[in-house]
C-alpha positions as CSV (number, residue, x, y, z in Angstrom):
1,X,-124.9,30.3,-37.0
2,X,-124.0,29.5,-33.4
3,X,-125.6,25.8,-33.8
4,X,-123.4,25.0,-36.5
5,X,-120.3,26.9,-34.5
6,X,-120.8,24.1,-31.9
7,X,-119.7,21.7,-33.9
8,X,-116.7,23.1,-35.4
9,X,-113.4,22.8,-33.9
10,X,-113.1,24.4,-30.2
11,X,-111.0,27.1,-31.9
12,X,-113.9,28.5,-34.0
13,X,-116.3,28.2,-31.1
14,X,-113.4,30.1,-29.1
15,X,-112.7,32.7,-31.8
16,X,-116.5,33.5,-31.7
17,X,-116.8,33.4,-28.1
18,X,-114.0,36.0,-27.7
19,X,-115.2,38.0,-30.4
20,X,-118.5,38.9,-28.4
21,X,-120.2,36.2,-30.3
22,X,-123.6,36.5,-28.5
23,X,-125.5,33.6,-30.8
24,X,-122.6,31.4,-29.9
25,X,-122.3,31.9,-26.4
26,X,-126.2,31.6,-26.3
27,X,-126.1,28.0,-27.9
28,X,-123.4,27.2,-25.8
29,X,-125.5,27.9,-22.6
30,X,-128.8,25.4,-24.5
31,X,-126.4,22.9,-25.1
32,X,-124.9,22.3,-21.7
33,X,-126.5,24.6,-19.0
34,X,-128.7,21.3,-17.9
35,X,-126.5,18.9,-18.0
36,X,-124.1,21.3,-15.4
37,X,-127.3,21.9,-13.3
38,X,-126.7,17.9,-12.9
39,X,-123.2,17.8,-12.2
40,X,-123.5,20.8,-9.7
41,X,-126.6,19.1,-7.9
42,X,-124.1,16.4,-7.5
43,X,-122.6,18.7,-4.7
44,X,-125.1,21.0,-3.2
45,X,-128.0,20.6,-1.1
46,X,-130.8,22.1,-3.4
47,X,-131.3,22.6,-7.5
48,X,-131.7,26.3,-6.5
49,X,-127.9,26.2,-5.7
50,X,-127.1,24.1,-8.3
51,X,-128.7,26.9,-10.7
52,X,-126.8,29.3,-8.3
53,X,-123.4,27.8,-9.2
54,X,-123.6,27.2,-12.7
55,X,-124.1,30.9,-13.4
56,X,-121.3,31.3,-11.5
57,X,-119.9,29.1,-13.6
58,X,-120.9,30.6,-16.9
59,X,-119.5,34.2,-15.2
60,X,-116.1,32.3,-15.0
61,X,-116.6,31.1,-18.4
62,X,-116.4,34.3,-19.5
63,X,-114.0,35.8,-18.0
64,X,-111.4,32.9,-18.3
65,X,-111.6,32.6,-21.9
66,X,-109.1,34.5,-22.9
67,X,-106.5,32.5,-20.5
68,X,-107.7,29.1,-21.8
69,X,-104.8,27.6,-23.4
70,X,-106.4,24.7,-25.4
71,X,-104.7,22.0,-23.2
72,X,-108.0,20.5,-22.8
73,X,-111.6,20.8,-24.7
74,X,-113.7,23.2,-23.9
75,X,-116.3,21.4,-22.9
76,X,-113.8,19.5,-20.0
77,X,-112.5,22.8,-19.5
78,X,-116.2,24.8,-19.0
79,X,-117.3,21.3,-16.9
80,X,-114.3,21.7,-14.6
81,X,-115.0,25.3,-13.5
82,X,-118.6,23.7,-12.5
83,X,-117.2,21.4,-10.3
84,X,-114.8,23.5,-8.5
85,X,-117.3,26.0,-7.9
86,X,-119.5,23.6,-6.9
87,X,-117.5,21.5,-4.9
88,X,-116.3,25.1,-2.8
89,X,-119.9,26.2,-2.2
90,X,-121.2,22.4,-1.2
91,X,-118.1,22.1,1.3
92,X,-120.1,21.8,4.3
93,X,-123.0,19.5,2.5
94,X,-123.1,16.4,4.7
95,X,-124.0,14.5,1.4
96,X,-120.5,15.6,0.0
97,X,-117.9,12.9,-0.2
98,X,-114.2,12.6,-1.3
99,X,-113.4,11.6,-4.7
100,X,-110.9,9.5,-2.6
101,X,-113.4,7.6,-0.5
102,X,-114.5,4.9,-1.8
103,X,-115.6,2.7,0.9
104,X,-114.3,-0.7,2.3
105,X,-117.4,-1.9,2.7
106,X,-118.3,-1.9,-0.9
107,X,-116.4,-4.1,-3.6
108,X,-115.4,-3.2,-6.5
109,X,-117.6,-4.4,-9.3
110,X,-115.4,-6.5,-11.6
111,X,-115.2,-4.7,-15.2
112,X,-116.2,-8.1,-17.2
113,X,-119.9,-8.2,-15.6
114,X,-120.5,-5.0,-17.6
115,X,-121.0,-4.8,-21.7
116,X,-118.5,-3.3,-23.5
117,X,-119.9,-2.2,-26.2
118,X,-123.6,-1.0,-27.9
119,X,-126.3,1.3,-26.7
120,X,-126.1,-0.3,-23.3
121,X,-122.7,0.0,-22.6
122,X,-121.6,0.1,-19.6
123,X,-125.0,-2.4,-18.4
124,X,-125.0,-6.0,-17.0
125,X,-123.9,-8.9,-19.5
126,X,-125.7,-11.3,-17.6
127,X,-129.6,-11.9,-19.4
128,X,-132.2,-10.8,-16.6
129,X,-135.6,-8.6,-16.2
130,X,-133.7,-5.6,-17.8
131,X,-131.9,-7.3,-20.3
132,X,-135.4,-9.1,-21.7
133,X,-137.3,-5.1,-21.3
134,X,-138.1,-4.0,-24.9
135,X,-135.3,-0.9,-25.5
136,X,-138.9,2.1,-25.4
137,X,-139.8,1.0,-21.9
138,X,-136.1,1.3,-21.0
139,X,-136.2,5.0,-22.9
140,X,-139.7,5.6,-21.3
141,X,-140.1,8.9,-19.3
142,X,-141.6,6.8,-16.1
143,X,-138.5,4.6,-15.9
144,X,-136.0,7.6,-17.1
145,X,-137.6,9.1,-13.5
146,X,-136.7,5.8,-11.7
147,X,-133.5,6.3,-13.0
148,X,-132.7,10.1,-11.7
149,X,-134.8,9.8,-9.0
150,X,-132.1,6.6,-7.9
151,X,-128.8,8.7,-9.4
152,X,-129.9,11.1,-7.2
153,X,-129.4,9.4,-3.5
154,X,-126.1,7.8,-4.5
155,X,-123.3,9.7,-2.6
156,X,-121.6,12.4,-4.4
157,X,-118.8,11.0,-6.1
158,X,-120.6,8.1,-7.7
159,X,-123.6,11.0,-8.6
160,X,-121.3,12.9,-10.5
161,X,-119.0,10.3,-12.4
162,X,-122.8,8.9,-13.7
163,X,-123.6,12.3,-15.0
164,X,-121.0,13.1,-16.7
165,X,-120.4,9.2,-18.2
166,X,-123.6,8.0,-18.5
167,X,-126.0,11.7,-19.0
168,X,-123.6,14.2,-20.6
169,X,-121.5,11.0,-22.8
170,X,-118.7,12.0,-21.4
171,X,-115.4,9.8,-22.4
172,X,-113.4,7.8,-19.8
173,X,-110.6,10.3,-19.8
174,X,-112.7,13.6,-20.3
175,X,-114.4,12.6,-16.9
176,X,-111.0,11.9,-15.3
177,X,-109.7,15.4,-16.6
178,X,-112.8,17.2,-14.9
179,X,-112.9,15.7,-11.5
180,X,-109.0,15.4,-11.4
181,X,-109.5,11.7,-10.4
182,X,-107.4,8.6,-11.4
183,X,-109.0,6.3,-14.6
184,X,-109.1,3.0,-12.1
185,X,-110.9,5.5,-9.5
186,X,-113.5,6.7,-12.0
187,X,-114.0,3.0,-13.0
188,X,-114.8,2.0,-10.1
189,X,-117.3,4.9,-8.7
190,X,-118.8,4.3,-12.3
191,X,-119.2,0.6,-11.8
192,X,-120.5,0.9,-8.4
193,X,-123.1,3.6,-9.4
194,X,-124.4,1.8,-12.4
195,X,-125.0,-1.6,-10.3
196,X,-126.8,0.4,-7.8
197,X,-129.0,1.7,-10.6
198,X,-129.3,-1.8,-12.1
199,X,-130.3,-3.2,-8.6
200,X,-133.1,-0.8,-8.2
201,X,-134.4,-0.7,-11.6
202,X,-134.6,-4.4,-11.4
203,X,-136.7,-4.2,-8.3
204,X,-138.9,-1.5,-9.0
205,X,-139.6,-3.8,-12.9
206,X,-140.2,-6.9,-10.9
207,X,-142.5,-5.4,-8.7
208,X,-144.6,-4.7,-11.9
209,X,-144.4,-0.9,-11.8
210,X,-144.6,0.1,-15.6
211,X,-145.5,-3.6,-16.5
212,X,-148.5,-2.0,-18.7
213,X,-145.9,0.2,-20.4
């Protein structure tokens, strides 16, 4: 019952929720308890605190739902307390970075050099080593690690507009309603992020790692 709950309207998954549905509430937590572990990590120095602040989260979860007033979905509104709780508690994380820093010394990546459209969305237009890689080694787990293993050193704001865009499938404007940021900034931390994950994924192919995928 809570599967199919899940993908009813928000205000059946909220009617269950408040009515002690424990099935519910128990999907909820499979369905997006990893992908806040990523957006909290995003923040804070260690998964262990990431963990930490997402059960925080799912306390505040709780205990908010029956002040949430629908203005956003749920899933923007349960992604939002992550953030906040994990921006408070990685504060004083050297790695943290405003939202609002974006750097002078890194151009903006123009929107045209990405595709617009298809499973690669959002990747280079131009043809090159990833463009020509046959879409399995692309979705293999060795070059999925390449990928989080290089998502994870970007600084904090690109980190968690990639996460949320590019791991959870978050929309344009749902990511913008979480991280309370402007659509042209979002674009451009999104950009930025997904060239350097082009750049290294192009290096680490053409060096011939996986090449016997």
């Amino acid at each position: 019952m809570g599967h199919v709950v899940l993908d009813a309207p928000d205000s059946a998954v909220l009617a269950a929720l408040r009515a002690g549905d424990e099935e519910t509430f128990a999907a909820l937590v499979d369905r997006y308890h990893a992908s806040m572990v990523r957006v909290a990590r995003a923040y804070v120095a260690t998964k262990e605190t990431a963990e930490d602040v997402v059960q925080e989260a799912w306390i505040g979860v709780v205990q908010g739902l029956s002040r949430f007033e629908g203005r956003s979905s749920l899933k923007t509104w349960m992604f939002r307390i992550v953030t906040n709780k994990a921006m408070t508690r990685g504060g004083r994380d050297a790695r943290s970075v405003p939202f609002s820093s974006l750097g002078a010394d890194e151009p903006a990546v123009d929107p045209s050099c990405f595709r617009d459209s298809g499973r690669w969305q959002g990747w280079w237009v131009s043809p090159d080593v990833v463009g020509h890689l046959p879409e399995a080694l692309l979705l293999s787990k060795e070059v999925r690690a390449k990928i989080d293993a290089v998502i994870a050193t970007l600084p904090s704001s690109q980190r968690v507009v990639i996460t949320l865009r590019d791991i959870q499938g978050m929309t344009a404007h749902e990511a913008c309603d979480v991280l309370g940021v402007s659509e042209a900034n979002q674009r451009v931390l999104l950009h930025r992020a997904r060239s350097k994950v082009r750049t290294a994924l192009e290096e680490y192919l053409r060096d011939g790692v996986g090449a016997e995928a």
